[in-house]
C-alpha positions as CSV (number, residue, x, y, z in Angstrom):
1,X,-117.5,126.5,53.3
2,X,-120.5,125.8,51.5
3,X,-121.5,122.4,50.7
4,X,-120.6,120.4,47.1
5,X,-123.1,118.0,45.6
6,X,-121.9,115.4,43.4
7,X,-124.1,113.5,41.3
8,X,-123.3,109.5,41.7
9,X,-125.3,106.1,40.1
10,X,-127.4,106.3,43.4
11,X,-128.4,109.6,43.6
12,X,-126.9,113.2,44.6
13,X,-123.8,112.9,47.2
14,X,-123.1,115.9,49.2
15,X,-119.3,116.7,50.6
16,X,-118.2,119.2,52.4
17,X,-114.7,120.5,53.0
18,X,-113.5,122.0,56.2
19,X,-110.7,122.2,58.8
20,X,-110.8,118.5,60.8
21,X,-112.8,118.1,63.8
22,X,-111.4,116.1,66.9
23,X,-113.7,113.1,65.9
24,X,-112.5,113.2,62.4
25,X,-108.7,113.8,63.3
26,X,-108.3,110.0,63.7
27,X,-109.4,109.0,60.2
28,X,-107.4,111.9,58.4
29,X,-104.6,110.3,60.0
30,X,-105.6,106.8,59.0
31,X,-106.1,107.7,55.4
32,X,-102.1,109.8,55.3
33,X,-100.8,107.2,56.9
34,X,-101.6,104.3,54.1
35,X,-100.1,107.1,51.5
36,X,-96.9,108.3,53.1
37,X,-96.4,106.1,56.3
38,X,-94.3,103.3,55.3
39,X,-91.5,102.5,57.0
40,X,-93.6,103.3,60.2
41,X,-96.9,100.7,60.7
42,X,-100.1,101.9,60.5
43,X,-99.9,102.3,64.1
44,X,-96.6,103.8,64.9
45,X,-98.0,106.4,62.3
46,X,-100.8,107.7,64.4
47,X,-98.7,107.9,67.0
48,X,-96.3,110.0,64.8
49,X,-99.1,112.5,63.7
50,X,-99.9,112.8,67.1
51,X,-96.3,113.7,68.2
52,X,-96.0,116.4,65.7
53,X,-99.5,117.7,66.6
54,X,-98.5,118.4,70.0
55,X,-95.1,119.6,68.9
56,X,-96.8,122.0,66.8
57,X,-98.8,123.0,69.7
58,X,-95.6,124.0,71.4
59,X,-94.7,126.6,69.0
60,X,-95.6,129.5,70.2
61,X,-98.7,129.7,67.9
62,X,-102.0,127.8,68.0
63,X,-103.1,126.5,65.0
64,X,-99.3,126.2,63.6
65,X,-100.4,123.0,62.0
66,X,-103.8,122.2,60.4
67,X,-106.0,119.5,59.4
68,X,-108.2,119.6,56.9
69,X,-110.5,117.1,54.9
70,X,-113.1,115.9,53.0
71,X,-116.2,114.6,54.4
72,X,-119.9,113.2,53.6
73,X,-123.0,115.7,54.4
74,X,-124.8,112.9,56.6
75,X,-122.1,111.2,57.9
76,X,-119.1,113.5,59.2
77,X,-116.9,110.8,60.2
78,X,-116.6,109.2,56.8
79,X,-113.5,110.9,55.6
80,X,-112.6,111.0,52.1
81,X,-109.3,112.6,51.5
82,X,-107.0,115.2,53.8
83,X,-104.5,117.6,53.7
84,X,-102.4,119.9,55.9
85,X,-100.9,122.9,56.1
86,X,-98.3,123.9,58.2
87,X,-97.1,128.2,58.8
88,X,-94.8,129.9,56.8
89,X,-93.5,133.4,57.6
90,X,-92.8,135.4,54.5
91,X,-91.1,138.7,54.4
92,X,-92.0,140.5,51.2
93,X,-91.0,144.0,50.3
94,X,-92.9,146.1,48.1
95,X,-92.4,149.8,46.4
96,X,-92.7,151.8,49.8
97,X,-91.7,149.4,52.5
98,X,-91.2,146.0,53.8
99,X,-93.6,143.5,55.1
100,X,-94.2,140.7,57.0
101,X,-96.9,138.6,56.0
102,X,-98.0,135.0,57.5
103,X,-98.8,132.7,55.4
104,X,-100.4,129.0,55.5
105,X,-98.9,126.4,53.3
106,X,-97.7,123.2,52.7
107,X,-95.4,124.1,49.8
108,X,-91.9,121.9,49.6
109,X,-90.2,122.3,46.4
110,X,-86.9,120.3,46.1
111,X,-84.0,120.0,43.9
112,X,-82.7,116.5,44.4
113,X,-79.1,116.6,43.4
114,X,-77.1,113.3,44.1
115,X,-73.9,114.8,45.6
116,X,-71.4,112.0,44.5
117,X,-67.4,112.9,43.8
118,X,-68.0,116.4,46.0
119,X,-64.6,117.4,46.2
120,X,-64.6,117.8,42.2
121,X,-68.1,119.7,42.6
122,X,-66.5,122.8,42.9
123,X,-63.1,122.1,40.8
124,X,-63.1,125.7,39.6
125,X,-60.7,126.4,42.9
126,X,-58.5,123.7,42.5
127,X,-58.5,122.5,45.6
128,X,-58.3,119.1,47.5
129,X,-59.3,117.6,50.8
130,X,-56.8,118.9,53.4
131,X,-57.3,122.9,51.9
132,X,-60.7,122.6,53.2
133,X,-61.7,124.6,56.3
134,X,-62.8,123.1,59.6
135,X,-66.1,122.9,60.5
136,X,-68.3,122.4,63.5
137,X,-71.3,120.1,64.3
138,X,-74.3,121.8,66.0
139,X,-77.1,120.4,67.9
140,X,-80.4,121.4,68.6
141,X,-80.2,124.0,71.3
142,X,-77.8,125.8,68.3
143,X,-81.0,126.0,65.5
144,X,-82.5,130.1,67.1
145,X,-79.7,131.5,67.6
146,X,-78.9,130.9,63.7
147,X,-82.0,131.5,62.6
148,X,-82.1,134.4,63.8
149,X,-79.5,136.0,62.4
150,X,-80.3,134.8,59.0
151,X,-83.2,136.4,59.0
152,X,-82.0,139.6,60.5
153,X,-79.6,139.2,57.2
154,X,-82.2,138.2,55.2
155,X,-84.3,141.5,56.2
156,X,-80.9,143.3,55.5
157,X,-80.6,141.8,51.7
158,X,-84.2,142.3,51.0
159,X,-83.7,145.9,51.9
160,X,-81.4,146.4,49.8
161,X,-83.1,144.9,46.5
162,X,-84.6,147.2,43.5
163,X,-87.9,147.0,42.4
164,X,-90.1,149.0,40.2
165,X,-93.8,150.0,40.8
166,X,-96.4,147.1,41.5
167,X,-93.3,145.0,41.8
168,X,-93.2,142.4,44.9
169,X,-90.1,140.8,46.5
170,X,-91.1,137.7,48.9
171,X,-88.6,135.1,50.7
172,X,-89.7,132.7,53.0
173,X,-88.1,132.9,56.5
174,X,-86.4,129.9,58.1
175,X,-87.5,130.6,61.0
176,X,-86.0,128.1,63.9
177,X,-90.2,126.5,64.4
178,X,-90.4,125.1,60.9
179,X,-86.8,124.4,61.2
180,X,-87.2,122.5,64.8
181,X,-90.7,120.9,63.3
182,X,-89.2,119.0,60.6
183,X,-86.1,117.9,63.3
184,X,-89.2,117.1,65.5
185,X,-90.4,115.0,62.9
186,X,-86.7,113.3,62.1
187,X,-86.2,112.5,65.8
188,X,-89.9,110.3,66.3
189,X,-88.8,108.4,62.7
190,X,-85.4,107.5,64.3
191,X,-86.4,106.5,67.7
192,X,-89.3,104.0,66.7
193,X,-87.1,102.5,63.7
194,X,-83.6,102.7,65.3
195,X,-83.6,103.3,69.0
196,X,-82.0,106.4,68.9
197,X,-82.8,110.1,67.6
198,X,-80.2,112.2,65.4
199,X,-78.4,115.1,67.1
200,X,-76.9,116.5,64.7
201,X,-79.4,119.3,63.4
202,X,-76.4,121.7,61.6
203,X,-73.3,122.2,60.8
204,X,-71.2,125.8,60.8
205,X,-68.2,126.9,59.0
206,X,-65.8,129.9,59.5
207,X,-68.6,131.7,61.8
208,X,-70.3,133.0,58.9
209,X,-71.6,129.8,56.8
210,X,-73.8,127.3,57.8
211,X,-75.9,124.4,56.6
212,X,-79.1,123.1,58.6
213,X,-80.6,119.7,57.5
214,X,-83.3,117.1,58.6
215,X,-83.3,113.4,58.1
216,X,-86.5,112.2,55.9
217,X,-86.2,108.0,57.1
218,X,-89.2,107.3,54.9
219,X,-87.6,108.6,51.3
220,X,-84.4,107.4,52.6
221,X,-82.9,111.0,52.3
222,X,-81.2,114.1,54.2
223,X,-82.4,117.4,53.1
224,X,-80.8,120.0,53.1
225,X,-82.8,122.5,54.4
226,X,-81.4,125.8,54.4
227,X,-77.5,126.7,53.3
228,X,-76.0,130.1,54.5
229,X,-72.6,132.3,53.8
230,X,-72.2,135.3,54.8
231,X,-68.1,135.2,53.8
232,X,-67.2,138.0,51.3
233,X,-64.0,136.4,49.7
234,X,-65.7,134.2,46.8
235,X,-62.6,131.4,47.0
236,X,-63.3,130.7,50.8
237,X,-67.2,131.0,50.5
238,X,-66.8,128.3,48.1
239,X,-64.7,126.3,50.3
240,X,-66.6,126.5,53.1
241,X,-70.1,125.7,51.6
242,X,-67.9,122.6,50.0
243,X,-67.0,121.6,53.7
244,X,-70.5,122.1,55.1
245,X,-71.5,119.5,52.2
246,X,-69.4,117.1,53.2
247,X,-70.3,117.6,56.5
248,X,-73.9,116.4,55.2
249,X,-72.9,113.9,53.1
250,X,-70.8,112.0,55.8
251,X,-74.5,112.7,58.1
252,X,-76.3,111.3,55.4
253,X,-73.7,107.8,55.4
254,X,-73.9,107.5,59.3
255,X,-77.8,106.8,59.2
256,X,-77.8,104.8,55.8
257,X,-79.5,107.3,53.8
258,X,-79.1,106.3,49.9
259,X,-79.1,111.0,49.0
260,X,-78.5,113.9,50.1
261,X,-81.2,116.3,48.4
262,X,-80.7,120.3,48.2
263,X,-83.7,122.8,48.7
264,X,-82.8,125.8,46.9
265,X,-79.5,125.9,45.6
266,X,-77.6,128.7,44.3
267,X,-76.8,129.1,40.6
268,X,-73.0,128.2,41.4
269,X,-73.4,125.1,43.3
270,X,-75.9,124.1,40.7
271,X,-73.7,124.1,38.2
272,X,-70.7,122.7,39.9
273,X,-73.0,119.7,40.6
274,X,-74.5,119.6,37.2
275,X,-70.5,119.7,35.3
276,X,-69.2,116.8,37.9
277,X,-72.2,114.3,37.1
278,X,-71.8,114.6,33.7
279,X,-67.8,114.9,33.3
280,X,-68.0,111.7,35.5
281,X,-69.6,109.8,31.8
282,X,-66.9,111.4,29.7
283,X,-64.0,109.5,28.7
284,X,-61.8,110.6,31.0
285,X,-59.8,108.9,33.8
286,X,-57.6,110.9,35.5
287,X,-58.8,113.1,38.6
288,X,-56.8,116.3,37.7
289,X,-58.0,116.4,33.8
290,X,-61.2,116.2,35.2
291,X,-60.6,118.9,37.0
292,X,-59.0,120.7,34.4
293,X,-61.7,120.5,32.5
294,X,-64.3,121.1,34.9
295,X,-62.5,124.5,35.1
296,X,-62.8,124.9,31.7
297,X,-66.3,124.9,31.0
298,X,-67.1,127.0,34.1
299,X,-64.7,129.6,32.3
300,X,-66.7,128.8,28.7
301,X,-70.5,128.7,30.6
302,X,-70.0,131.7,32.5
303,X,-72.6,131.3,34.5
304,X,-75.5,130.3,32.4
305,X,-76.8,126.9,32.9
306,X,-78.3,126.5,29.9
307,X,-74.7,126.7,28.2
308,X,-73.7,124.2,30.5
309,X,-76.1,121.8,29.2
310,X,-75.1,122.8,25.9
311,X,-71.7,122.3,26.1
312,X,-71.8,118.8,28.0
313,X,-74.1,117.7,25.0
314,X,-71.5,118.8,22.5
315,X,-68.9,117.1,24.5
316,X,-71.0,113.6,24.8
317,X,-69.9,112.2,22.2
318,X,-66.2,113.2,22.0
319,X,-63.8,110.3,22.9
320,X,-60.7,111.1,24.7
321,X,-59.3,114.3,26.6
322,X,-57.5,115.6,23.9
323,X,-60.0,115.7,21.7
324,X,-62.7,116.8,24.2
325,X,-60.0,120.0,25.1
326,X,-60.1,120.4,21.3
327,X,-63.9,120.7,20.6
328,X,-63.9,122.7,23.6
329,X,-61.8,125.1,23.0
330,X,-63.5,125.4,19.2
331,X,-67.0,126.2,20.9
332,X,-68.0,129.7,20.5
333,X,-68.4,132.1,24.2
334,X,-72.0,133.4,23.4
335,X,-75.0,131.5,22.8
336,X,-75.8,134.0,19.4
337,X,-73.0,132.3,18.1
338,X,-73.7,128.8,18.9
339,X,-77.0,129.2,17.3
340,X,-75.3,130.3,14.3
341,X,-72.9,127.7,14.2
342,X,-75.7,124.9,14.5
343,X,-77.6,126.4,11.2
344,X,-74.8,126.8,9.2
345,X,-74.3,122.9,10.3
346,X,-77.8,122.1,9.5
347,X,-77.6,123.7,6.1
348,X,-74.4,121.7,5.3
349,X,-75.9,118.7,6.2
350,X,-79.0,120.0,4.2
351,X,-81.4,119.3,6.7
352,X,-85.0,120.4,6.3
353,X,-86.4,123.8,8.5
354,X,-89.2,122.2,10.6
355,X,-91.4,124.6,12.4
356,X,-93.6,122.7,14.3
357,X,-91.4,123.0,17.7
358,X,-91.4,126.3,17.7
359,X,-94.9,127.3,16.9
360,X,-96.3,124.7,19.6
361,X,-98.4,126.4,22.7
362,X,-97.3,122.9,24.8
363,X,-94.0,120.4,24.1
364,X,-94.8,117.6,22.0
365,X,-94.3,113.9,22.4
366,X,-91.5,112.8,20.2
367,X,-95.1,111.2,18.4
368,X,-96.9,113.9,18.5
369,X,-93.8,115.6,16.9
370,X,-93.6,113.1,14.0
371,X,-97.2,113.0,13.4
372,X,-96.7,116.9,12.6
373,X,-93.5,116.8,10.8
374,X,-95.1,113.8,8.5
375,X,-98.4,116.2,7.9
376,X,-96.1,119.3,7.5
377,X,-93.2,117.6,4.9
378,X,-95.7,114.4,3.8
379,X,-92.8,112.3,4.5
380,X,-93.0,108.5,7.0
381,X,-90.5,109.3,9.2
382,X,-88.5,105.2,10.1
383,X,-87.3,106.7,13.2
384,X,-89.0,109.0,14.9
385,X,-86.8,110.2,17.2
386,X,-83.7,109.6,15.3
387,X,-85.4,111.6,12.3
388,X,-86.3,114.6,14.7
389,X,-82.8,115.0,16.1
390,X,-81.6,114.9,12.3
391,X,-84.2,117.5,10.8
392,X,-84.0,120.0,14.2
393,X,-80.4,119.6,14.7
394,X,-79.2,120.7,17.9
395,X,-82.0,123.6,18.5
396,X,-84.2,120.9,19.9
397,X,-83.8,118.8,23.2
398,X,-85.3,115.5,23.8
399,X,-86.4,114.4,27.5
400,X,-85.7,111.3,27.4
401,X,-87.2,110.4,30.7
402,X,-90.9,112.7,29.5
403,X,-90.6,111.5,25.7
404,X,-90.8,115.6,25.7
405,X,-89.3,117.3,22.7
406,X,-88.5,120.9,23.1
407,X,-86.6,124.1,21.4
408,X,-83.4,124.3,24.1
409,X,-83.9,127.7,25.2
410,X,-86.3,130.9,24.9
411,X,-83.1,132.3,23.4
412,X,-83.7,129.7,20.3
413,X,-87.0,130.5,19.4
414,X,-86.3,134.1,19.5
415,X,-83.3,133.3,17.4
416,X,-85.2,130.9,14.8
417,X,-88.2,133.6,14.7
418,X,-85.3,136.3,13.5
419,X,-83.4,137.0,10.3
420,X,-80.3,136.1,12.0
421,X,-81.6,132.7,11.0
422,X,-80.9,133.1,7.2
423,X,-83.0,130.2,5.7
424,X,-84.1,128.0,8.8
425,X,-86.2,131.5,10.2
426,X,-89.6,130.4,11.3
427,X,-92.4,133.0,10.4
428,X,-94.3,132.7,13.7
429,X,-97.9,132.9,11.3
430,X,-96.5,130.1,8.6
431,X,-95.6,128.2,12.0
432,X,-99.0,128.2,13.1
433,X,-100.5,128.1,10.0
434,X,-98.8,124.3,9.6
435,X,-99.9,123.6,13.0
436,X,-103.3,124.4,12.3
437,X,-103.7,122.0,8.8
438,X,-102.0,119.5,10.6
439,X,-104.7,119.9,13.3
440,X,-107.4,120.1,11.5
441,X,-106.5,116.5,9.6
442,X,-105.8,115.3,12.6
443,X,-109.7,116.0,14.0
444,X,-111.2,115.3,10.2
445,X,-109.8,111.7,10.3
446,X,-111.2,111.4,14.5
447,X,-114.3,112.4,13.2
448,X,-115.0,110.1,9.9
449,X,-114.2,107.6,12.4
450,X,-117.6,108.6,14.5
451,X,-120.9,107.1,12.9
452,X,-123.2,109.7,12.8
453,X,-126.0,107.7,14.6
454,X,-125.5,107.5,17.9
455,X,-126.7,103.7,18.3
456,X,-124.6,102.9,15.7
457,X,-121.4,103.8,18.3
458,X,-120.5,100.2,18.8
459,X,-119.2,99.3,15.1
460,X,-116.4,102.6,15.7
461,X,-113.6,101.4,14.3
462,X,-110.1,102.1,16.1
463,X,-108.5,105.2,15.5
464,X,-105.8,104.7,13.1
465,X,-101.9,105.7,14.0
466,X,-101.8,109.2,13.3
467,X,-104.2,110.1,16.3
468,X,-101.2,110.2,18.5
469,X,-101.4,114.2,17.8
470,X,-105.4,113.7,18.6
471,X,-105.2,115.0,22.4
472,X,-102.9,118.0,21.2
473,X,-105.2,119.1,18.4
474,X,-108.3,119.0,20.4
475,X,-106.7,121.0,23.2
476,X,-104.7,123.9,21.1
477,X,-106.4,123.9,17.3
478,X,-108.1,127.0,18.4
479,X,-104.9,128.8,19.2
480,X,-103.5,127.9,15.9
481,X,-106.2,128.8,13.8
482,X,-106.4,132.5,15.8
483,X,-102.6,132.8,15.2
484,X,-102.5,131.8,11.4
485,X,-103.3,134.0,8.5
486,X,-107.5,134.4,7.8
487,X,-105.9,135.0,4.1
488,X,-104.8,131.4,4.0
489,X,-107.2,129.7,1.0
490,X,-106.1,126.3,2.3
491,X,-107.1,126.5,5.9
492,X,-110.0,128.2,4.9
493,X,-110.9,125.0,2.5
494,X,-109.6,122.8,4.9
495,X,-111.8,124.3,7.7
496,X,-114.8,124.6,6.2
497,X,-114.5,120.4,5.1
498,X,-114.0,119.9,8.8
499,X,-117.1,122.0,10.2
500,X,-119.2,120.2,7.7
501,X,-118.5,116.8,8.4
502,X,-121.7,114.6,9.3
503,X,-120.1,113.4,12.3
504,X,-119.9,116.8,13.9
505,X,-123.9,117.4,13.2
């Protein structure tokens, strides 16, 4: 790969990047080591990389793992950052036929998932403890032979999918190297920090489900790597991926590790997780209401997480069962109708149509929000997010954790952008059109507060409060402006003072 220059204070730096040579291999380790090496020492590390180097090695396949990194021009040892990538076979089907194609990658996407209360994860059966089918602990000599036939099933289900022309299908394979890696990596954790290296890789289920997992010492987690069943009858498939989960779970206690974590899970088992954490901060004591009303809301939700969410929102602030069974039972089945419920509930409570969600190419801060609602209604808001949840009623969803507010589904947007709206519809142009005045005062005030000399740059005042929408509007005005209406005299006006402001010269 050719060379970068970078220009520094002393004159031009050049870097190359480029797989890891043996004399650079020690520093790429030295430099991952000081960002994901703790609980190991700085030594034990090295020693680690090592270990999975030559583990890697025994794959089958050279170059199964790679190092690569950043390095100086004149002095190739002086490493500045590295990665690595590690194979992943990927079968992907397209119009005509199927195909395998290797990949290289370092790609882990998780869904953490705290499995706490697991028996009531999947109340929708109704079942306890002792209905639970056995299950059996596998080691490694066990990981192949599994492997291999998922991914003889896997080939089967991929065969069977629909797709249109230029349409692509692609699953990655667990296939039992990147399976027996990450055990390989598990095992060299345990025996340097506990004497002792985990043997239990797996567990299996009724033949036809099983669960493979690895034990990640340094986030204090087991992972779930891949889950499996084959079982046909939905009521024992459900069972038995509950006792393979429990299976892990009691894995995960034996070592100390504070969560089990799930990588990929199914719709189903997504939801049954997401109902039991959240009926768990209801009101509600007893094990068999919660159960009841676990069942409930699967019945309500039917199958759409998004209605999930929904409902457990409604149901937040309910106190006590019967009145939680009441509301229930008094939400409507399909998400048209809940939106129609929450504007004629808005329009009761005479709240005000505010646009700027929906119009927005990025979600807002809940300041960025009130900046725009204060521009847009030329109101001060005493609360911001208090006053957004009032004005936006329940169309709107505020992350707490990200400050992030959002419209709760694509399916709202759509709905607030048609007539079945009545008077809260948002006209996608008068949308953008607000977004774009509110922009450009955003930008007018940011500039007056720019002298126009440049030496006079160290009287600038600070910006004053409103520029909290400052980063937005410098980012998207452009987008608003090509979406609005060029027959708008007030943009037009409003523009033109902008463009013309001395600062900008």
């Amino acid at each position: 790969m050719p060379p970068t220059t970078i220009p520094t204070p002393h004159g031009p730096l050049l870097i190359y990047f480029g797989e890891a040579k043996d004399e650079q291999i020690l520093s790429c380790h030295g430099l991952t080591g000081v960002a994901f090496g703790q609980p190991l020492s700085s030594a034990d590390y090295i020693k680690r990389e090592d270990f999975m180097m030559r583990l890697a090695s025994k794959q089958g396949e050279q170059r199964w793992w790679r190092i690569w990194c950043v390095f100086l021009g004149e002095y190739p040892g002086r490493v500045l950052a590295s990665c690595k990538t590690t194979r992943r076979d990927m079968l992907m089907k397209e119009p005509s036929e199927g195909k395998f194609y290797l990949r290289y990658g370092w790609t882990p996407v998780y869904t953490p998932e705290l499995f706490l209360h697991i028996q009531k994860s999947f109340s929708e059966t109704n079942w306890g403890h002792l209905k639970l089918p056995p299950i059996s602990i596998l080691h490694a000599k066990d990981v192949r032979p599994l492997c291999e036939r998922d991914i003889i099933a896997l080939r089967s289900d991929i065969s069977h999918v629909r797709i249109g022309e230029g349409e692509i299908v692609m699953t990655l394979l667990p296939t039992a190297e990147l399976i027996g890696w990450l055990h390989g990596r598990a095992e060299f954790f345990g025996l340097n920090l506990f004497d002792k290296i985990p043997f239990n890789k797996e567990a299996i289920c009724e033949e036809d489900s099983w669960v493979f997992w690895h034990h990640d010492f340094r986030k204090r987690c087991l992972y779930i790597q891949r889950m499996r069943s084959d079982e046909q009858e939905r009521e024992l498939k459900i069972r038995c991926l509950a006792a393979l989960l429990i299976a892990a779970r009691r894995e995960a206690e034996t070592w100390g590790l504070s969560f089990l974590d799930s990588w990929d899970t199914s719709p189903q088992l997504h939801d049954a997780l997401y109902i039991s954490r959240r009926i768990e901060d209801l009101p509600i004591d007893g094990e068999e209401e919660q159960i009841e009303l676990a069942n409930k809301i699967k019945a309500k939700c039917n199958s759409c997480f998004l209605w999930v969410r929904l409902i457990m929102d409604e149901l937040e602030g309910v106190y006590g069962y019967e009145t939680i069974a009441q509301v229930l039972d008094e939400l409507p089945a399909v998400m048209l109708s809940y939106y129609n419920r929450a504007v004629i509930e808005m329009a009761r409570r005479r709240e005000i149509p505010v646009t700027g969600p929906v119009p927005a190419a990025q979600p807002l801060t809940v300041l960025e929000l009130s900046v725009a609602i204060e521009q847009e209604l030329k109101i001060k808001l005493s609360s911001h997010q208090g006053d957004i949840e009032g004005l936006c009623g329940q169309l709107v969803s505020i992350d707490a954790s990200k400050d992030l507010v959002q419209i709760v589904h694509a399916t709202a947007r759509e709905f607030l952008l048609s007539d079945e709206a009545g008077e809260f519809k948002v006209s996608n142009t008068k949308g953008n059109e607000d977004m774009t005045l509110a922009c450009i005062k955003i930008l007018s005030k940011s500039a007056a507060m720019i002298p126009p000399r440049s030496h006079l740059l160290e009287n600038k005042r600070s910006l004053p409060p409103s520029s909290a929408l400052l980063e937005y509007a410098t980012v998207y005005f452009s987008e608003h402006v090509f979406a609005a209406s060029t027959s708008d005299n007030q943009i037009l006006q409003e523009l033109c003072l902008f463009l013309t402001n001395s600062a900008l010269k």
